[in-house]
N, C-alpha and C positions, 0 to 999 in steps of 0.2 A: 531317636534313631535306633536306640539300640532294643528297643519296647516292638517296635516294628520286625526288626530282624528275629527277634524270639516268637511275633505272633507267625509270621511268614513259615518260620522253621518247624512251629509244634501245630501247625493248624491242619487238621485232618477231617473233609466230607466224611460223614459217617457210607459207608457203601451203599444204602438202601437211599442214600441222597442222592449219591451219584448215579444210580439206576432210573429214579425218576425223577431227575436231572434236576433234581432241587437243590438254590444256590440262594446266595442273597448278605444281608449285612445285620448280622444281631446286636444290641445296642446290650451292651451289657455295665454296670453300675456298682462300684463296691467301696471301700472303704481302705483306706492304710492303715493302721492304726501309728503309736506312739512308737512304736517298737520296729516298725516297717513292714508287720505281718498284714497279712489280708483276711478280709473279713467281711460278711455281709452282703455276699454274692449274689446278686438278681438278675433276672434279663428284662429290659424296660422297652424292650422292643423286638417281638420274635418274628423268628422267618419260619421256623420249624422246630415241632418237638426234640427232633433227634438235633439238628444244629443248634439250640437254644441248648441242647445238653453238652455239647462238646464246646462251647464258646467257655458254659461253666466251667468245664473241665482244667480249660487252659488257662483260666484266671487261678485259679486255686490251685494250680500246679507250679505257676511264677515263681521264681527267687523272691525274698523280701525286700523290699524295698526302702530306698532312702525314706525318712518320715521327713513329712513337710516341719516348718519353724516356723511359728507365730514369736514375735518377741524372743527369739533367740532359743528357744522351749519346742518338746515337739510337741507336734498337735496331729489330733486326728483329720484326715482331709476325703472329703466321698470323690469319688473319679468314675468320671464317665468314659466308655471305651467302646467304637464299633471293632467291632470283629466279623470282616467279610470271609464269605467263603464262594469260591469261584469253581466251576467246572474248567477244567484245561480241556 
């Protein structure tokens, strides 16, 4: 819930999307590490150069996060995340 509320609050159409009303859902892929940082940031599935750069944007601008636990130890975990963007 609250992964949603931060994508909702920092997600921004670059302007030249919103001109030619380009929208859609980037599938973007990365990694938590041990320590909660991010890392390893791709897009695994684009809608547009300029929204495939602002989905990055907003991955790698995140707070750190909780790190997953294997065996009670932290462990690295990949995560897969769509990041839509919509015209209003």
């Amino acid at each position: 819930a609250e992964l949603m509320k931060y994508l909702q609050k920092n997600t921004r159409s670059p302007k030249v999307c919103k001109e030619q009303r380009v929208q859609g859902r980037v599938i973007v892929q990365f990694v938590v590490n041990k320590d909660g940082s991010i890392s390893e940031e791709c897009v695994v599935r684009s809608v547009d150069s300029q929204l495939d750069a602002e989905a990055i944007r907003i991955i790698r601008s995140m707070p750190n996060w909780t790190p997953g636990k294997q065996r009670g130890e932290p462990v690295r975990v990949r995560f897969t995340l769509p990041v839509t963007f919509r015209l209003n």
